[in-house]
N, C-alpha and C positions, 0 to 999 in steps of 0.2 A: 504494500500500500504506500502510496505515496506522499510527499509532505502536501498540503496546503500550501502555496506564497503567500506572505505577507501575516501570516499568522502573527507572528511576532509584533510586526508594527500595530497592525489591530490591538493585540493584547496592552502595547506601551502606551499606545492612544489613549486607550482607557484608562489605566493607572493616571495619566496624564486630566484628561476632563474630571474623574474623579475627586482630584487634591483644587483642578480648577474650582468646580464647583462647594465646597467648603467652604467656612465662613474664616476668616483668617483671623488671629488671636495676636496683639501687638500688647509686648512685656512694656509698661511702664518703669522701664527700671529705675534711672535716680532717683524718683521720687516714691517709687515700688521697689522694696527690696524683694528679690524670690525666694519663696520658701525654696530652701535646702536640707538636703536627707540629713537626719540626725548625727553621725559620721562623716561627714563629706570631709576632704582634705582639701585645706586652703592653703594656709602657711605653719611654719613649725613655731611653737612657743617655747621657752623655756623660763622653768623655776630655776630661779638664779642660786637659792639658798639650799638645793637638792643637789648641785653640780658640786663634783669632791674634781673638778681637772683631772679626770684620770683617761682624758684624750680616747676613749673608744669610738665616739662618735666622728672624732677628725680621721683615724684611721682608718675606721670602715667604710667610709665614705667613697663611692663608685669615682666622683666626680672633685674632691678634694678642696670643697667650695666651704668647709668649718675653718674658723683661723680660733687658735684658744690661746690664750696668754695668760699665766699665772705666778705665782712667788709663792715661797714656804716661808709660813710665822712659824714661830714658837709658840705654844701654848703652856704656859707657867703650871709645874706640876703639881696635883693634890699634895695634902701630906703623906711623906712616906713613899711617894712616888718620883718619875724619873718626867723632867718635860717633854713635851708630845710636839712634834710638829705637823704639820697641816699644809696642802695648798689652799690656796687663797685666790679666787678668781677673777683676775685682772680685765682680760678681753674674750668672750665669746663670739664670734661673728661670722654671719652665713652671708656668702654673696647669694643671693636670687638668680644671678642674673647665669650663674654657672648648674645651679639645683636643678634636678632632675626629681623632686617629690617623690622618692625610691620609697622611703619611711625605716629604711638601714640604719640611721642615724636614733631614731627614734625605739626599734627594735633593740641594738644591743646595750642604751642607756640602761644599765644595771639599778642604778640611782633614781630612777621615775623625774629626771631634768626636762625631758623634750615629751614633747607633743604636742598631736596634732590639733591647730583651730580655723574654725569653717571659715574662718576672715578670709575674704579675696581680693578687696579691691586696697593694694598696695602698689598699684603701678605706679613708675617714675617717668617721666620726662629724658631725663640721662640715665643710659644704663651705669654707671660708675654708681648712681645712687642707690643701688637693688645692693649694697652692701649692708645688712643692718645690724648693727649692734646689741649688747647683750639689754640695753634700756627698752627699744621698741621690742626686742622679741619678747620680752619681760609685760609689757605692754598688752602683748594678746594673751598672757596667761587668764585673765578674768572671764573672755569668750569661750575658755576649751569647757567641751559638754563634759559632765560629774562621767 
């Protein structure tokens, strides 16, 4: 048996007048924000006070877009005890503009520092400025869903 011609344009046609005839749905967005799924990945936050610098997230990182910078205090010992030292964290900072939202960074945080928040509109003007430091990622801690 043989094909039919045109079967196929027929069939696009349709697909075609179908979506024409629809009524079309226009997102209000600046002034409409969209709802979004309760999980959705936006950008990464970080708890500044949960970060010990012990660099896992710069390591694992596919694309090597974390920069961490820290210093070791002393910590003045109990009684009967010897002093403790500590890192202390100086600079945490993820370029955007390099991030690939793997969520690698966020998985081997042993410390619960990173995570994910639905925030998306951080767009820059200059890509140089998709560098953000440990204050703005700090920032979207208060949005990440419990």
């Amino acid at each position: 048996m043989g094909r039919i011609p045109g079967v196929g344009l027929a069939k696009g046609l349709s697909i075609t007048l179908r979506h024409m005839l629809r009524k079309s749905v226009t997102q209000q967005y600046p002034e409409v924000k969209p709802d979004l799924p309760p999980r959705s990945r936006g950008v990464i936050a970080l708890v500044e006070e949960n970060c010990t610098s012990c660099m896992l997230c710069a390591r694992e990182c596919p694309d090597w877009c974390i920069y961490i910078d820290s210093h070791k205090e002393t910590i003045p010992a109990p009684e009967g005890g010897r002093p403790r030292q500590r890192n202390v964290l100086d600079r945490f900072a993820i370029d955007f503009s390099l991030c690939m939202y793997c969520g690698i960074c966020i998985e081997v945080c042993p410390f619960d520092a990173l995570f994910w928040s639905p925030e998306f509109e951080y767009a820059e003007g200059d890509i140089r400025n998709l560098i953000h430091e440990k204050d703005k990622l700090a920032a979207w801690t208060p949005t990440v869903p419990p």
